[in-house]
C-alpha positions in Angstrom: 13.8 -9.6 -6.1 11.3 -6.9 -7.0 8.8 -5.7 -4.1 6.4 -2.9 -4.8 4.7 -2.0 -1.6 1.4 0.2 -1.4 2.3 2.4 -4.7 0.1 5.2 -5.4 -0.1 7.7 -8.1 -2.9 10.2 -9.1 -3.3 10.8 -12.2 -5.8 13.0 -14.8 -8.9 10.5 -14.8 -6.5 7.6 -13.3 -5.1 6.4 -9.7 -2.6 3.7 -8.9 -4.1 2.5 -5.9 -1.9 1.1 -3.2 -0.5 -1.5 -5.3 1.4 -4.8 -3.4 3.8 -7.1 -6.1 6.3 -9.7 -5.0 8.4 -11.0 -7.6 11.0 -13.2 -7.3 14.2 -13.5 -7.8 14.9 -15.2 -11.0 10.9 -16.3 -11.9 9.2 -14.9 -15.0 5.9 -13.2 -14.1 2.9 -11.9 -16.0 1.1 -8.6 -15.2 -2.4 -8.9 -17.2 -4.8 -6.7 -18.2 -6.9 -4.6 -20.7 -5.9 -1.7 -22.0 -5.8 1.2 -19.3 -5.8 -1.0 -16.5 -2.2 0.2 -15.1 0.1 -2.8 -16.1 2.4 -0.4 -17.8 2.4 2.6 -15.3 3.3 -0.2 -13.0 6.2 -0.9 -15.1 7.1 2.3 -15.5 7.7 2.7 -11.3 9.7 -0.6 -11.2 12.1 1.2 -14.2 12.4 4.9 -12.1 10.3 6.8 -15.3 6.8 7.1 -13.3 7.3 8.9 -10.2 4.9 8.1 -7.2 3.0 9.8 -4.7 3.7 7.3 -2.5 4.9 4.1 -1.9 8.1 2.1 -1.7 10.3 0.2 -4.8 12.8 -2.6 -4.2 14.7 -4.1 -6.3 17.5 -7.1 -4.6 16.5 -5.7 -1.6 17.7 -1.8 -2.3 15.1 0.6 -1.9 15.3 2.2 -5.4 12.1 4.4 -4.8 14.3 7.8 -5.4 16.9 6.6 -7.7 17.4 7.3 -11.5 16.5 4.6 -14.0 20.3 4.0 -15.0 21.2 3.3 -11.0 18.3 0.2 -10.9 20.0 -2.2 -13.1 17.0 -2.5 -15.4 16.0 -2.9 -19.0 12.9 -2.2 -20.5 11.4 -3.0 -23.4 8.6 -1.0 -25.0 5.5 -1.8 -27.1 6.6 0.8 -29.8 10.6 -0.2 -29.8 11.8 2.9 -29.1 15.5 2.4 -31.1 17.4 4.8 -32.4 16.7 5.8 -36.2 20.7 6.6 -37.2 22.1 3.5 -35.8 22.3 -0.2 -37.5 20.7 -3.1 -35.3 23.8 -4.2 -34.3 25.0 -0.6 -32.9 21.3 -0.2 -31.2 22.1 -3.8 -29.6 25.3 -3.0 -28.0 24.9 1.1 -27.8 23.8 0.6 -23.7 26.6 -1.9 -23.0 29.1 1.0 -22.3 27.0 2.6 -19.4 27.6 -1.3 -17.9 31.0 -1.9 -17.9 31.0 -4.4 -20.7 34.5 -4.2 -23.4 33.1 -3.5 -26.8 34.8 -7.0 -28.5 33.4 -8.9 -25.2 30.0 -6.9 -26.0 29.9 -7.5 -29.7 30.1 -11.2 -29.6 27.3 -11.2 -27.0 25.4 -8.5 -29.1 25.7 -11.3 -32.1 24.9 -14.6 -29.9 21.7 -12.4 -29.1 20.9 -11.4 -32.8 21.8 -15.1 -33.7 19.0 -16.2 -31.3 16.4 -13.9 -32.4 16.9 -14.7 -36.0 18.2 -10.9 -36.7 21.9 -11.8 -37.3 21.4 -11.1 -41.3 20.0 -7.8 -40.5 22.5 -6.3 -38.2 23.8 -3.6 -40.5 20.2 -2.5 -41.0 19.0 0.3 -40.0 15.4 0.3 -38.2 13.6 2.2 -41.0 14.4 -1.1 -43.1 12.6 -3.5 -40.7 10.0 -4.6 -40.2 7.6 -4.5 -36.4 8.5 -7.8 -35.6 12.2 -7.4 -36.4 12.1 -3.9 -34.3 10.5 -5.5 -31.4 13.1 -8.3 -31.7 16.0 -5.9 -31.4 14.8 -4.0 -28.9 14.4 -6.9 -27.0 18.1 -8.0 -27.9 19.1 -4.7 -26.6 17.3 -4.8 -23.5 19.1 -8.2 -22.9 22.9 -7.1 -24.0 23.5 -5.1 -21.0 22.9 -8.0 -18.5 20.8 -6.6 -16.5 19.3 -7.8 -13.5 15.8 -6.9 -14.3 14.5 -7.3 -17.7 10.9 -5.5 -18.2 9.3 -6.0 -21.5 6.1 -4.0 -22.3 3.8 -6.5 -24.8 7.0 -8.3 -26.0 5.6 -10.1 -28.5 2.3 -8.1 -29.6 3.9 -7.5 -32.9 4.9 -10.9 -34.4 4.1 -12.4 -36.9 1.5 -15.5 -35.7 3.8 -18.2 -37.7 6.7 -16.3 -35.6 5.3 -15.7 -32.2 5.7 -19.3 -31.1 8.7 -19.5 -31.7 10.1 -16.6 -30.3 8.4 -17.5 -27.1 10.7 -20.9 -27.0 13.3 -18.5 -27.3 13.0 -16.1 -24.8 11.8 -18.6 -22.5 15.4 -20.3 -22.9 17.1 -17.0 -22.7 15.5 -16.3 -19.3 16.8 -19.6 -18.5 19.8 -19.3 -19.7 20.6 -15.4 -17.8 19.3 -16.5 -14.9 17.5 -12.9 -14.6 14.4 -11.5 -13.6 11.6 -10.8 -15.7 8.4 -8.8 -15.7 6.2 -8.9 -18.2 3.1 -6.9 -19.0 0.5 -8.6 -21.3 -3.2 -8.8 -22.4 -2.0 -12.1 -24.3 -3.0 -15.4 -22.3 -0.6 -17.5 -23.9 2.2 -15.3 -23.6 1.6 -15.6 -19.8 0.5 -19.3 -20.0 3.8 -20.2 -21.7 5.9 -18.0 -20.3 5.2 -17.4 -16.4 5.5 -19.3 -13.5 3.7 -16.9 -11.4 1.6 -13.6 -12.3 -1.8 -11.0 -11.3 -4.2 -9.0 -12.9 -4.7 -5.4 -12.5 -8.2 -3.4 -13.2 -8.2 0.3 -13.0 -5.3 0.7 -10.8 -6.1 -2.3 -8.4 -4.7 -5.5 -7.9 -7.7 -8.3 -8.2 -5.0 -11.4 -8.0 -1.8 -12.5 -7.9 -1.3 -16.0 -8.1 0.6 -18.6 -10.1 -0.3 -18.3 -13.5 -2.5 -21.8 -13.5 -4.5 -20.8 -10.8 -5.4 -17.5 -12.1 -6.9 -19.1 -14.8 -8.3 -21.9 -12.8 -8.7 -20.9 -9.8 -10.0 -17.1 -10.4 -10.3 -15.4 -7.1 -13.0 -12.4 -7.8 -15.6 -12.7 -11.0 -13.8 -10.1 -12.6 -10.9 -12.3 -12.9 -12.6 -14.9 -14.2 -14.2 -13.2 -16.4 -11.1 -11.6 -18.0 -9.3 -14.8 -18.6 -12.4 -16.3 -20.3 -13.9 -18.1 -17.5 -17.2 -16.9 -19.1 -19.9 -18.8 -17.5 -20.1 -17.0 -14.2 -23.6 -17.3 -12.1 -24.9 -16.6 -8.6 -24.9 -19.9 -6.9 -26.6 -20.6 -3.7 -25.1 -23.3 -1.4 -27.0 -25.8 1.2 -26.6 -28.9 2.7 -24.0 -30.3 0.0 -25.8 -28.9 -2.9 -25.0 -26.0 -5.2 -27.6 -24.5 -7.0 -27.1 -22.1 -10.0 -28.9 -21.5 -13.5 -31.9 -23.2 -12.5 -30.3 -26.4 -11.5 -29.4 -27.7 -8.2 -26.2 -30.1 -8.3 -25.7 -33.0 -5.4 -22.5 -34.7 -5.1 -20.2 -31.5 -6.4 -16.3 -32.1 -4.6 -15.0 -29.1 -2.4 -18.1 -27.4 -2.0 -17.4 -24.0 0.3 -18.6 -23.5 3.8 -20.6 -20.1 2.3 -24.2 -19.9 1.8 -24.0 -17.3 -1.4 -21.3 -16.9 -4.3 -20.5 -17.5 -7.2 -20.0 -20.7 -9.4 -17.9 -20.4 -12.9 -16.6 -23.1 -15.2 -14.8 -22.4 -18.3 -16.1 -22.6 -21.7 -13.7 -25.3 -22.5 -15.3 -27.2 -19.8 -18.5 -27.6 -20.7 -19.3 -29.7 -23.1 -22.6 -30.1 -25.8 -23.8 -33.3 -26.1 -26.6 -35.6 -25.5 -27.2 -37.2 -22.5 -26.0 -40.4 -23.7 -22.8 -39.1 -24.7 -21.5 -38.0 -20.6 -20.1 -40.5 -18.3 -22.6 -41.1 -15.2 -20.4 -39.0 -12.5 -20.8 -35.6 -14.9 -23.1 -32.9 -14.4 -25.9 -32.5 -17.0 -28.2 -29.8 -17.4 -31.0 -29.5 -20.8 -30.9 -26.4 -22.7 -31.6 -24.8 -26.4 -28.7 -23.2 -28.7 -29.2 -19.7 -28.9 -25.9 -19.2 -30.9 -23.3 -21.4 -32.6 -20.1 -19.9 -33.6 -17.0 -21.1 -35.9 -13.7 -20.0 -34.3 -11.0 -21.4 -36.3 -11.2 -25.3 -36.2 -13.3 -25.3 -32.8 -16.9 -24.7 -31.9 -18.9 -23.0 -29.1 -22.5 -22.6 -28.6 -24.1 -20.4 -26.3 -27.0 -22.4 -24.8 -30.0 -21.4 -22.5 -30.7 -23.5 -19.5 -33.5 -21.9 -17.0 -32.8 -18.6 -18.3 -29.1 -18.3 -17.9 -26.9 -18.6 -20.8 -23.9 -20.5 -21.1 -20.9 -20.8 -23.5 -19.9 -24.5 -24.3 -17.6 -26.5 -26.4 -19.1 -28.2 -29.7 -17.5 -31.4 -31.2 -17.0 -30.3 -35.0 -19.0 -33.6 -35.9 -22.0 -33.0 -33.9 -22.0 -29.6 -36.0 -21.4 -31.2 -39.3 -22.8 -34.6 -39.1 -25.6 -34.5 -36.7 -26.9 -31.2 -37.7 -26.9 -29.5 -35.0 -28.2 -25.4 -35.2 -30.0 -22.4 -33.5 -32.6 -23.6 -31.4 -31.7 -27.5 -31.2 -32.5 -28.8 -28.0 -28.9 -30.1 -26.0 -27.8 -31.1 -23.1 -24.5 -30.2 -21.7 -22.7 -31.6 -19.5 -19.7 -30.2 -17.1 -17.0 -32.9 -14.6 -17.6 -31.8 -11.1 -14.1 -31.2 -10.3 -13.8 -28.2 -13.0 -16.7 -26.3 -11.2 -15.1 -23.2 -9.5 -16.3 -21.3 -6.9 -16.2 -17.6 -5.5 -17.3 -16.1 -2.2 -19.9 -13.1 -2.6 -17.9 -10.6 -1.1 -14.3 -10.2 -2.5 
């Protein structure tokens, strides 16, 4: 549905470097990453408001590279809302319909299903200077959907929700992308957002493409240790390989499944993964390495520790009773213990 092919733009202190993307038609993907990485600029080329250097933009198989944003057949949705001040929600919901075709009774009940659906429909004689970020974003996003469009791009859709609201609203426009049958693209630095709501996604870092996977293998299966390290796959090491072994932070491990062919890399298990214990608390086919707490954090109702082992530190996963009833604390001795299948593993050179 959408293909970006090799699309480059310099900019002051930035470049868009030769960027691939192949969306399709009807999926919901994710573009992640931080702030200034190029997710939105490459949002801004698939809507016709960045223009390139070079490069090619298809959208249903029309080259769209040199066409204006109204002839693509797209709706974005920004961050900051971007609605018109002097007209009620209601009016800034259906004010696009006309450009589409879309009779104003036929486009008024669907402006209201959509208002109904996003929990605005007492606030659509409001104006937006009475509501609050969470009900802008919501009607912007009601807007973008009224005029049916074939694309739907939404710019940190839900970055200004309310937490007791965000979960919610992601059931929703999960269901309303089921429901349209359109094609979404979303741009986030939120990893549930993308968890929840993409099939497939990649992750962008100063202009470049690093991955672009389905979402459960990005976070898996990270392919470069940037990646992993962005989607909090923190425990990333050098890791030597030989003769069925893989050795990393001081340890050498037998009996690991799907080791690589490669003699050097990288090996990276996420924090959830990795578990503080005793040695008496792992079942015989885990992995166990001895180490010290360096630090124990509280984050929410969950645990981590960072421990030492050989030098390298880790970031595990602390049972709340080990930390309440067993006294556990900065410089306790540990063991911690990982299952062989959740050990990932990165070439040197990607």
């Amino acid at each position: 549905m959408i293909r970006l092919t090799a699309l480059h733009m310099d900019l002051p202190g930035f470049t868009l470097n030769d960027v691939d993307l192949h969306i399709r038609k009807g999926e919901f993907f994710a573009l992640m990453g931080s702030t200034g990485s190029g997710k939105t600029l490459v949002l801004e080329t698939v809507a016709g408001l960045a223009p390139l250097d070079s490069g090619t933009v298809e959208i249903g198989g029309r080259d769209v590279t040199k066409l204006p944003p109204e002839a693509r057949r797209v709706s974005l949705v920004y961050q900051d809302h971007a609605l018109f001040p002097h007209l009620t929600v209601l009016q800034n919901v259906m004010y696009g319909q006309r450009y589409h075709g879309i009779p104003k009774e036929r486009g008024r009940r669907e402006a209201r299903d959509l208002l109904d659906a996003l929990g605005l429909a007492r606030l659509e004689n409001r104006k937006p200077a009475r509501l609050s970020g969470g009900e802008k974003q919501r009607t912007a996003m009601a807007r973008a959907l009224a005029c049916r469009p074939d694309v739907v791009l939404l710019d940190e859709p839900l970055s200004s929700l309310d937490p007791q609201f965000r979960g919610e609203l992601r059931h929703t426009l999960k269901q309303i992308h089921e429901d349209m049958g359109a094609t979404f693209l979303m741009v986030t630095h939120d990893f549930t957002d993308a968890m929840v709501l993409a099939e497939r996604g990649a992750v962008i870092k100063d202009g470049s493409l690093h991955q672009q996977d389905t979402v459960t293998n990005i976070f898996r299966r990270p392919a470069t240790p940037f990646t992993a390290s962005f989607v909090g796959m923190t425990n990333v090491f050098p890791a030597r390989y030989d003769n069925g072994s893989c050795a990393f932070a001081g340890h050498s491990f037998d009996g690991l499944p799907g080791l690589p062919e490669w003699r050097a890399g990288f090996a990276a298990l996420r924090p959830e993964d990795v578990i503080v214990g005793t040695a008496a608390d792992f079942p015989a086919e885990w992995h166990i390495m001895e180490g010290t707490v360096e630090r124990l954090e509280r984050e929410g109702f969950t645990w981590t520790a960072t421990v030492r082992c050989s030098g390298q530190s880790l970031t595990a996963m602390v049972d709340r009773h080990m930390v309440l009833n067993r006294g556990l604390g900065i410089d306790s001795p540990v063991t911690v213990g990982f299952a062989g299948e959740h050990l990932h593993h990165m070439p040197k050179d990607v």
